[in-house]
ZADO-1210 file (C-alpha; in nm, 4 decimals, padded with zeros to 6 digits):
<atoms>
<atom x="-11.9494" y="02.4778" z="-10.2749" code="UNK" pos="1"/>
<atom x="-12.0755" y="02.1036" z="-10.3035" code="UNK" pos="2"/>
<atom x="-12.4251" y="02.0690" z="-10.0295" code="UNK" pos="3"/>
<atom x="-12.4165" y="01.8277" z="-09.7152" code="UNK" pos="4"/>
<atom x="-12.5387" y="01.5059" z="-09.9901" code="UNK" pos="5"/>
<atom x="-12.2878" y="01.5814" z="-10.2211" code="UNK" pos="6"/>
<atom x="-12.0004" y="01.5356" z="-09.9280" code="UNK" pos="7"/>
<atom x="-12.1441" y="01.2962" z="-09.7840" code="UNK" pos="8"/>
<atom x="-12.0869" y="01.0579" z="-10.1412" code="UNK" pos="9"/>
<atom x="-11.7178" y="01.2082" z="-10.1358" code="UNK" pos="10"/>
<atom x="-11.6497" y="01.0842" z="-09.7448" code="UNK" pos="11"/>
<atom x="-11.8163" y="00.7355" z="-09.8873" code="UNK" pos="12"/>
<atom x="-11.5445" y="00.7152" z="-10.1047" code="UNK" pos="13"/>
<atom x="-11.2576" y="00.7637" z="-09.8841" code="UNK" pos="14"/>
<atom x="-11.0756" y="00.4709" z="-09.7025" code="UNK" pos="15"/>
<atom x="-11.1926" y="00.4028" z="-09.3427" code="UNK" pos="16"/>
<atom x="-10.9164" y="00.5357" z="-09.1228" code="UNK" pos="17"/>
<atom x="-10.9120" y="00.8800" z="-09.3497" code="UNK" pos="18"/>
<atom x="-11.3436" y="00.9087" z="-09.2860" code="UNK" pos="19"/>
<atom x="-11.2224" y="00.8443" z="-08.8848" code="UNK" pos="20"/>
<atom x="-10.9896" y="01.1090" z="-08.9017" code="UNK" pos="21"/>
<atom x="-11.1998" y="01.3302" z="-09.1005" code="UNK" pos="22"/>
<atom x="-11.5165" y="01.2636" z="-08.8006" code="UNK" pos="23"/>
<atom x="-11.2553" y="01.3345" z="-08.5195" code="UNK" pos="24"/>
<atom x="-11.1814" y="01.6946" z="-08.6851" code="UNK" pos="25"/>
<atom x="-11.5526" y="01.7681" z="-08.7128" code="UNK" pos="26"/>
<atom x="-11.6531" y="01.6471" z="-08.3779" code="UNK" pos="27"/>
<atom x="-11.3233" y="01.8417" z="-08.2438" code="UNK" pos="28"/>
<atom x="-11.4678" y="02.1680" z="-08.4323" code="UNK" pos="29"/>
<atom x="-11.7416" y="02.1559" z="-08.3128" code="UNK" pos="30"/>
<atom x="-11.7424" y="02.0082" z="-07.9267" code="UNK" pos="31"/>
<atom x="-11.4405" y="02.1685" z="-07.8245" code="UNK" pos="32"/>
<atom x="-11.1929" y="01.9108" z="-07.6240" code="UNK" pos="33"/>
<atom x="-11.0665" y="01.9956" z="-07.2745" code="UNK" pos="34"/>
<atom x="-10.7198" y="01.9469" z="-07.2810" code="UNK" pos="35"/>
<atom x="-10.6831" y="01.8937" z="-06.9145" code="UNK" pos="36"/>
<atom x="-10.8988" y="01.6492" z="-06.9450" code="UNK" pos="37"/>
<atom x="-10.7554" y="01.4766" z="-07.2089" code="UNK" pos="38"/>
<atom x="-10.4646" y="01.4413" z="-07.0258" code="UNK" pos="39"/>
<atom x="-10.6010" y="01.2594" z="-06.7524" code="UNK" pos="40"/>
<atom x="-10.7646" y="01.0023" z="-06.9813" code="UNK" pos="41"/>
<atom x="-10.4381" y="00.9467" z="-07.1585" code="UNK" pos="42"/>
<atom x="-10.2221" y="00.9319" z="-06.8090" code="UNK" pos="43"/>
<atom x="-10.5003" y="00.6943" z="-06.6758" code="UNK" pos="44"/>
<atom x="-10.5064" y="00.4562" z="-07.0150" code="UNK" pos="45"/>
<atom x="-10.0957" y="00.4635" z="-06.9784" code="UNK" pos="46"/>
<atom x="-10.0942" y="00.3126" z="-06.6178" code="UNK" pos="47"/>
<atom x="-10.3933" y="00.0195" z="-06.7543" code="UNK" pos="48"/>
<atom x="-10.1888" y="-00.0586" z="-07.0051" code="UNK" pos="49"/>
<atom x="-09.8605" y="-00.1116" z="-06.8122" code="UNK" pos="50"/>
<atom x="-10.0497" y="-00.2640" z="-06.5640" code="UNK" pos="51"/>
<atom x="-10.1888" y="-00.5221" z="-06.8403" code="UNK" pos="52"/>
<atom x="-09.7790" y="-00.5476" z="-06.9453" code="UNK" pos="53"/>
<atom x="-09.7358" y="-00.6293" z="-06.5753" code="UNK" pos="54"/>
<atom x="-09.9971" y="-00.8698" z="-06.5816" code="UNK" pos="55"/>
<atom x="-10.1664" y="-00.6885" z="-06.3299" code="UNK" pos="56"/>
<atom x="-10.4774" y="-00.7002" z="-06.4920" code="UNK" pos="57"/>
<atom x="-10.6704" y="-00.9700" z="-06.7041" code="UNK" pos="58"/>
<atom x="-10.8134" y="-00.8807" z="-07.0315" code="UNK" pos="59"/>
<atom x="-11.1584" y="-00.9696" z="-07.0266" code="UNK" pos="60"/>
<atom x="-11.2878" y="-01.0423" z="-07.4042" code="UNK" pos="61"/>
<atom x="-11.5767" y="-00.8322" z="-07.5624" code="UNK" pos="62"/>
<atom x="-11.8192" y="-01.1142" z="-07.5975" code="UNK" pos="63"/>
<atom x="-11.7933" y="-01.2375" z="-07.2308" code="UNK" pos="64"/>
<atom x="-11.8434" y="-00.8673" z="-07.1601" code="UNK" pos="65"/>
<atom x="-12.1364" y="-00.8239" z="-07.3490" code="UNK" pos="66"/>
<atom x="-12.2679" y="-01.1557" z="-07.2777" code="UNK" pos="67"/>
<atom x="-12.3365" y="-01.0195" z="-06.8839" code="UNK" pos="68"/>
<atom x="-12.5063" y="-00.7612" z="-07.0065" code="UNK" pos="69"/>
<atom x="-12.7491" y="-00.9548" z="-07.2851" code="UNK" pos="70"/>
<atom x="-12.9072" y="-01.1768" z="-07.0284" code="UNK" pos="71"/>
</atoms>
């Protein structure tokens, strides 16, 4: 069985989204997600979103957000 260095060089060599996926199943073994919980983060992301579509809400871009908070 290859030691924590020797995967570590193997993850390296995988493409991005496949190293994501690969964190997500470790961090999922090991902090154990609570489902009902997960549903209320994906119901509330569904109504921003169509709220966005509605043009409810104004997207806001990352710099100007992080701007307010570098001063």
């Amino acid at each position: 069985m290859p030691n924590a260095l020797e995967l570590v060089h193997e993850i390296e060599k995988l493409p991005v989204t496949e190293r994501v996926m690969l964190i997500d199943r470790v961090i999922r073994d090991i902090i154990h997600p609570d489902e009902t919980i997960d549903n209320i983060w994906a119901a509330e992301a569904k109504l921003r979103w169509n709220a966005y579509k509605r043009g409810e809400v104004v997207a806001v871009p990352y710099e100007t957000v992080m701007d307010k908070y570098r001063n």
